[in-house]
Each structure stands twice: as C-alpha cells, then as structure tokens.
N, C-alpha and C positions, 0 to 999 in steps of 0.2 A: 344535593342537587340544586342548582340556582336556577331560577327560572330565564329563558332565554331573551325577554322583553322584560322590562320596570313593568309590574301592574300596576292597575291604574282601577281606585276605590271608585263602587258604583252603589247603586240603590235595586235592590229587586223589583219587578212590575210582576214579570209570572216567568212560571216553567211549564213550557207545554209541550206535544208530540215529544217527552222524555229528554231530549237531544236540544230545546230550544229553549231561549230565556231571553226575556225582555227585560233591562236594565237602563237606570237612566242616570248617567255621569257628572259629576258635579258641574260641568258645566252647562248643565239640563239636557243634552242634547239624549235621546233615546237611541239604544241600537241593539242590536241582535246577538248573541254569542252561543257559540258551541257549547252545550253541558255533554264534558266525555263523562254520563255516569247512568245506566241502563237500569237504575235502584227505583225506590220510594224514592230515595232522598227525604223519608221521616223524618220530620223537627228542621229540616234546612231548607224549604225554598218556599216561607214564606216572606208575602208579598211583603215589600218595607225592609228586608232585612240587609244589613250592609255587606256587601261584595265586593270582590276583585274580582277584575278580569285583566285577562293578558291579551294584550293588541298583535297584531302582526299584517304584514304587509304580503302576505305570500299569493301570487297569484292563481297557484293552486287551491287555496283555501278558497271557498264559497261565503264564510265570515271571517269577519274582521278580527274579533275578541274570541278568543277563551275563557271559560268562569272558572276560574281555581280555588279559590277558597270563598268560605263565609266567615266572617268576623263578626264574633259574638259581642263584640263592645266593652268587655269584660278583663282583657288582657288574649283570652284564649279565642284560637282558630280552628277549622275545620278543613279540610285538604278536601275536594269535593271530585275530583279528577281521577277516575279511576285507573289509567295509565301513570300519574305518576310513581306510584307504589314499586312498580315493575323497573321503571328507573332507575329508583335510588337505590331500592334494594341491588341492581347488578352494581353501579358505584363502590358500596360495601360492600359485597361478596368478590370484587376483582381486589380489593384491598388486603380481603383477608379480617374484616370487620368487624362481619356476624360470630356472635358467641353461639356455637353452637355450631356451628356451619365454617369451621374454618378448618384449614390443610389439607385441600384439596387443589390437584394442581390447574384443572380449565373449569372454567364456568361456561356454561352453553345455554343463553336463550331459545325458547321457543322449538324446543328439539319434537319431534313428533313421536308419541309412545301409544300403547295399549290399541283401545278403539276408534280410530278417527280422531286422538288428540293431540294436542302439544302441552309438553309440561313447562311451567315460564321458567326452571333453570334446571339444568343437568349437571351436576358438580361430579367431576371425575379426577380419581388419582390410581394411580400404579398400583396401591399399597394399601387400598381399601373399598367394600362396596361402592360404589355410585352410589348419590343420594339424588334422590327427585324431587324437587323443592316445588310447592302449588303454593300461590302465592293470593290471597285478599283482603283487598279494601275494605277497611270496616269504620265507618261513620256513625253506625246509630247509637245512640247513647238516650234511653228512656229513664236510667235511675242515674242521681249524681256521683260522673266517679266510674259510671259501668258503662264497657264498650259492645256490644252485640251485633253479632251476624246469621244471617243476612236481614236486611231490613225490608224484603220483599220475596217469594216465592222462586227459588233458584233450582232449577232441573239442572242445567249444568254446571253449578257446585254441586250437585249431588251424585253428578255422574264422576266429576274431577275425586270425589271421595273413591267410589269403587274404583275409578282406575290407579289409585293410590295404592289402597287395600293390595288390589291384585300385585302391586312393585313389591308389596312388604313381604307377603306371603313366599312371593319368586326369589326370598332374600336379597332384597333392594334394600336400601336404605330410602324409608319414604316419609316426607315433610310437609306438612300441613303447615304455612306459617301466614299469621293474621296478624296483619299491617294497618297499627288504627291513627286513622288519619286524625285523629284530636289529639287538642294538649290540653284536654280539662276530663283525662279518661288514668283509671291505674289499674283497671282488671279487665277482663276477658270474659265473655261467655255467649251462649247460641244464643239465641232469640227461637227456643222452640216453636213459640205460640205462635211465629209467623209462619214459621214453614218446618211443620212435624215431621216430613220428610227429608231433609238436608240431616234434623237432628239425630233419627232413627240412621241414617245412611252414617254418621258421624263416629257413634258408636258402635257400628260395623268397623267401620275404619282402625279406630283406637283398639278394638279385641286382635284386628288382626299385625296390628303391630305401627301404625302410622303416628308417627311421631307429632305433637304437638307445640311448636313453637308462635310468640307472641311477643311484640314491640309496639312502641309506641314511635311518635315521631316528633323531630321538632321544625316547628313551623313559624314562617311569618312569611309577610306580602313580596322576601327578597329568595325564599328559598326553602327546601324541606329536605329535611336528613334522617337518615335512622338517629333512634333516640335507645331508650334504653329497655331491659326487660321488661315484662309483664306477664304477670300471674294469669292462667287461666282459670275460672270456677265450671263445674259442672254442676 
C-alpha cells in the first residue's frame, strides 16, 4: 500500500488529547497532525523524535498532516497509523497473499457479526467455512526483537476475542491476526502486564478454537506492505 501523498520528515513537539501532535518540519514552521492511534503509543511519541507526516489538501479534513510513521534513525520504522493495517492487509487478501488465508472466493470488510460488532474481514467460499479475520496493530516493542499487544488497556479487543471465541465454537473458521507495524520486531506476544484482561480473554479464545496468525510489515516513508511470517510466543 503506498501512501497517497510523498511524506514529508518532521520533528515531534508532543502528542496530546490522544488524536493530536505537534510537529515541527524542517523548514521550522510548526503545525498540527491527526495521530489515527487510540493506544499509549509506549516508546513512540517522544518529544524530539523523527517523523513523517503525510500532507493533504482535503477540505473535509479539519488538518492538514497525518503522522504515519516514526523513524528510529537506525534504518528501522514504526507504522503509527492504526487504519493502515486494515489496508494493506485487504490489498493481500484480494490477491490471494496471505499464507494462511488464502482460497477463498470474496473478501468482505467491516461486515457486522455477534454483538453489536463488525469483523474487519469476512473471507467466504463455496467450498469451505467462512473464516472471520479480527485484525491488530501492534507497535509496542519493550524487549529487542519482541512485538507486544496491546500497549494500553483495551475492552474492545477483549470483547473482539469473545466474539471470536463464539464464530469458533458455532464452527466458523475464526482469526485472530496481529499486524506489527515494526521492522526492528521477529516474535509475537501479549503484554499481559498491561492488560490481564485481553490476556485472560485470549486464552479463552485459543481453548476454544480461534486461530492465531502473525506478520510483520515492510515499511518506509513511500509505502507499507505485508511482509512475512512471525512466530507467536506465549
């Protein structure tokens, strides 16, 4: 998935009311940018750190900039955007892509299931269960190498689990698949300590049959693609 504007490298000032950030562009001027990401954001929005943002003219938009990534300065990035996930993964899954998820004949975002939810993809064929695909962003990375979710207290990932649980049980085909926005990450695992609830709800999930898949992604200032497996640890 390429980004729809060239970003354009900026400097962090702060992230505040979750949704907002103050960035100041090489050409010093300061301005404002949407952060699509409802997390902590642990380890990524400190002040000084290098950024992109993505510009747009849309008169609909209330800013200017979008914040998509953080560059670590190191070679490796961090995708901070938590719509783009849901993206790229449909890109790969219309292709036929995803290891794991492939030979099914439609893909269906955002289809409505269970209790008042929507699952982000519906994979259906003639010729086998439906599979329910729940798709997240995972950004935090506390040990080098390890990617961890969630990085902040999530009631509706833990609801998105039971209503999983329930597809598997009903003989669905049900998928749990975590999307880690680094490229300086090669394993998988919860962040119990953050939220002992999602973990507890997780391992509901997993007895009752919800499938675990895991990817990484590849990233830079032009674009983000599905990248390649990744091991999950418990």
């Amino acid at each position: 998935m390429r980004f729809q504007t060239p970003l354009v490298p900026a400097r962090l000032i702060r992230r505040y009311k979750r949704f907002l950030a103050d960035a100041r562009l090489e050409d010093g001027r300061e301005v404002v940018a949407h952060c699509a990401n409802p997390g902590s954001m642990l380890g990524l929005a400190e002040p000084g750190m290098r950024i992109w943002l993505e510009p747009n003219d849309d008169p609909n938009k209330k800013l200017n900039f979008g914040w998509r990534l953080v560059d670590h300065e190191n070679g490796h990035f961090t995708g901070v955007d938590t719509s783009v996930p849901n993206r790229a993964l449909r890109t790969a899954l219309m292709a036929g892509a995803v290891p794991g998820l492939q030979g099914y004949d439609t893909v269906r975002p955002e289809v409505k299931y269970g209790t008042n939810s929507r699952i982000d993809f519906l994979l259906e064929s003639a010729t086998r269960p439906a599979a329910y695909v729940e798709v997240k962003s995972v950004t935090l990375s506390r040990q080098p190498g390890l990617a961890e979710f969630p990085d902040s207290v999530t009631a509706r990932g833990a609801k998105h689990l039971t209503e999983l649980a329930a597809m598997a049980e009903a003989g669905h085909r049900a998928v749990m698949l975590y999307l880690v926005q680094r490229t300086d990450c090669a394993r998988v695992t919860l962040a119990g300590d953050i939220d002992p609830t999602y973990a507890a709800g997780f391992q509901i999930a997993r007895a009752a049959g919800v499938e675990v898949l895991c990817f990484d992604t590849l990233i830079s200032p032009e674009s983000i693609n599905l990248g390649r497996a990744l091991p999950f640890e418990t």
